[in-house]
N, C-alpha and C positions, 0 to 999 in steps of 0.2 A: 504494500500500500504506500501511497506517497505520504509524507509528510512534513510539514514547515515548522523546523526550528525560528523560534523569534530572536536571536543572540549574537550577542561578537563571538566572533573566532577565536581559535585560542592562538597565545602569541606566539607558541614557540614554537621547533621543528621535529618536536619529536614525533610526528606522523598524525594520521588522521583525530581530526574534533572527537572527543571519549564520548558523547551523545550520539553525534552519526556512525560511529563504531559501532555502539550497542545496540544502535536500533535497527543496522543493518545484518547486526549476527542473529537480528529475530527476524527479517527475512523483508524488514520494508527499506524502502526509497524516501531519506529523509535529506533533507535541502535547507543548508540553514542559511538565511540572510540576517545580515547586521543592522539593530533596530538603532544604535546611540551613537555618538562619537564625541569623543575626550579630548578636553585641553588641558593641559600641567598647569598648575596656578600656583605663587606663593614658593617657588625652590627654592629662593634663595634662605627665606625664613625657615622654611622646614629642616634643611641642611643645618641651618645655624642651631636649630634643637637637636634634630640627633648626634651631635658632637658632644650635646651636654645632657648625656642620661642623668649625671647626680644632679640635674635639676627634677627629676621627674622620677612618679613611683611604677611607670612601668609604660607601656606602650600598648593599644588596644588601634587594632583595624580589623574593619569588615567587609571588607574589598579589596578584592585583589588589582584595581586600579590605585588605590591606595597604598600598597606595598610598589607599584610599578613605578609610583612618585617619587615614594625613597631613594628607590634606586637612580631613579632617574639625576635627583637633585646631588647626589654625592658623585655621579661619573660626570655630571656637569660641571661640578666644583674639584673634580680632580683630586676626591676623599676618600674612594674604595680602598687604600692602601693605610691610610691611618684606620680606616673603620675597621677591615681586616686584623692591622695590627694589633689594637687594644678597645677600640669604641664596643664593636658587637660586645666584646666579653663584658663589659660595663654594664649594658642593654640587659644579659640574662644574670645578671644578678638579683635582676627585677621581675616583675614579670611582664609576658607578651603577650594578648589575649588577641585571638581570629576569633571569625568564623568562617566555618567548613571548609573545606578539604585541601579547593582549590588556592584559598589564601593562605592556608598554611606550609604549602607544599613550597609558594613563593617566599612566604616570609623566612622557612628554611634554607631556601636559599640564597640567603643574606647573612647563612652562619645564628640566625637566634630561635631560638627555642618557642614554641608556640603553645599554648593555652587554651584549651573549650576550642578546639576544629571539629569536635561532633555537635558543636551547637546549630541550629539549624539556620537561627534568625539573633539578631540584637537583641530580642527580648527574653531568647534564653540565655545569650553570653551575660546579658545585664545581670539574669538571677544568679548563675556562675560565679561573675566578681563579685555579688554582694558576699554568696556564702561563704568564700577568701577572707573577703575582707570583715567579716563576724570575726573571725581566727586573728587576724592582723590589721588592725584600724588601717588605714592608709591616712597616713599626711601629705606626702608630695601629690601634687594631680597626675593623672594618667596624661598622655599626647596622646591625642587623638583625630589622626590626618583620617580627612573625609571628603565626599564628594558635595558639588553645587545642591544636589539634589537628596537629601538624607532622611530618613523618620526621626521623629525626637525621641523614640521609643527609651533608647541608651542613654543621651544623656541627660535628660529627665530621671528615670528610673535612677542613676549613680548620686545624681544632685539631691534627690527628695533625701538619697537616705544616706547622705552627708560624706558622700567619696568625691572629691575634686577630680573634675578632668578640666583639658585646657583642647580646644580644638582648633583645627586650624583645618580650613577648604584648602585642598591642595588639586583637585578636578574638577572643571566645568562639565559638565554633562549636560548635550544637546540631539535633537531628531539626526539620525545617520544623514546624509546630505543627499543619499542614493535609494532611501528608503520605498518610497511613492511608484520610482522606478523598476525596481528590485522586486515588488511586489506585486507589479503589473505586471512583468515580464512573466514570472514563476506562473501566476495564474492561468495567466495567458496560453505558457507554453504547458502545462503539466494539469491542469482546472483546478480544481475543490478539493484541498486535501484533505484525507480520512480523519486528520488531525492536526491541530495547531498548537504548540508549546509555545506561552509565555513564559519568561526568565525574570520580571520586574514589572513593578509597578507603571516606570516610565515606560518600558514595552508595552502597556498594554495602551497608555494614555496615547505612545505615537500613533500605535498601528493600526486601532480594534476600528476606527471609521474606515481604515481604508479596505480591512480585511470584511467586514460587514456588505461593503459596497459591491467589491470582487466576487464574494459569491454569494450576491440577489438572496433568491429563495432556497440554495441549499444549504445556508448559515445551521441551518437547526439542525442537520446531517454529520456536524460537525464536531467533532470529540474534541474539547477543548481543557488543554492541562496543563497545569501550573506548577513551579519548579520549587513552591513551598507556600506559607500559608497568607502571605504577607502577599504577594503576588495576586495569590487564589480572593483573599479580601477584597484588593484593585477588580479584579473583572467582576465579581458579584453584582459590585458597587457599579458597576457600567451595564449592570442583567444578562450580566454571560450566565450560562449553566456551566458548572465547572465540573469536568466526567472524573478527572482525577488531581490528587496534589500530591506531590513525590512525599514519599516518607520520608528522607534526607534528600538534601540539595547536591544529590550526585547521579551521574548519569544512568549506574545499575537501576538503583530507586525510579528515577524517571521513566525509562525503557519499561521495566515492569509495571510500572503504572499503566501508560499508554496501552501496552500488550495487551493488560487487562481486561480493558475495557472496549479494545477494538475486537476480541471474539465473540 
């Protein structure tokens, strides 16, 4: 069966997107187009923080655009060799909190040590750090490099219950510039996929008019599923029927979902 991943690429070369992998070892035709695109913001300032972990009680992100910043802002400043040197080690002396899999897999590869990667969403990492920090008060605030577009789920939830974080936007996030395109074409060439994966909230804000429009009267035909619960809430909220929501925000979980519900 065919079907439309709504998401970026993944960045790196180690072989095909782990979504169109999985869904193609269950025997369908999945196609993914890029719903967002990123702009770095703020490196200079963000670099000037991660050189000073003893300003800070740990480090929390939940995007792996947000790990992409770090690095970005230290090979721009010409740092990977001091951070290498002694900074990272600085870093896990503290703690690093992600979530899921795929930000922890980056953030590991920065040399630091990651925290709550089986959390699904912010507002389970959030209950995470609280129960930490019941055991060890936190004084320093957490750094907390985020994107234009964030829920306040996190730092609400840390503030109410008196853990300091400091954040700082380090990504604009805006509609893919090819998106409109991208999704005329797919329709056009392939029709009405058996299913549609959103990945985010802004995924569904960019896409859901134009995917509505493309396919007229067979919308309702259409198995539509969500990469976790945050996601699944956005489309609700727009009167999607939502067929499935991953049980973790990984591609096995997703695949099996979809599977699921397309026999």
């Amino acid at each position: 069966m065919n079907l439309l991943l709504l998401k970026e690429p993944k960045e790196d070369d180690s072989g095909p997107d782990p979504y169109i992998k999985e869904l193609e070892l269950l025997g369908h035709n999945a196609t993914l187009i890029p719903v967002l695109s990123f702009t770095f913001v703020s490196l200079e300032t963000l670099c000037q923080k991660l050189l000073q972990p003893e300003k800070f009680g740990g480090l929390i992100f939940t995007s792996p655009r947000a790990v992409e910043a770090a690095r970005a802002c230290l090979e721009a400043h010409s740092k990977m060799e001091e951070w290498d040197a002694s900074v990272k080690d600085r870093w896990n002396v503290r703690l690093v909190y992600v979530v899921g899999k795929a930000t922890a897999a980056l953030v590991r590869s920065l040399g630091l040590v990651p925290q709550g990667e089986d959390s699904g969403t912010a507002s389970v990492l959030s209950r995470f750090i609280l129960e930490n920090a019941a055991d060890e008060p936190q004084k320093s605030p957490f750094l907390f490099p985020c994107g234009s577009i964030k829920r306040e789920v996190l730092p609400t939830t840390l503030r109410e219950h008196g853990v300091p974080l400091e954040t700082l936007t380090v990504y604009q996030t805006a509609q893919h510039p090819d998106l409109e395109r991208n999704l005329t074409g797919y329709f056009s060439e392939k029709g009405v996929p058996a299913s549609v994966a959103f990945f985010s909230p802004s995924g569904v804000r960019f896409c859901l008019e134009t995917v509505r429009r493309l396919s007229g009267p067979d919308l309702s035909r259409i198995k539509f599923a969500a990469i976790g619960p945050t996601t699944a809430d956005a489309m609700v909220a727009e009167g999607l029927t939502v067929s499935c929501t991953a049980e973790k925000p990984t591609a096995q979980h997703l695949a099996h979902g979809i599977e699921q519900v397309l026999q």
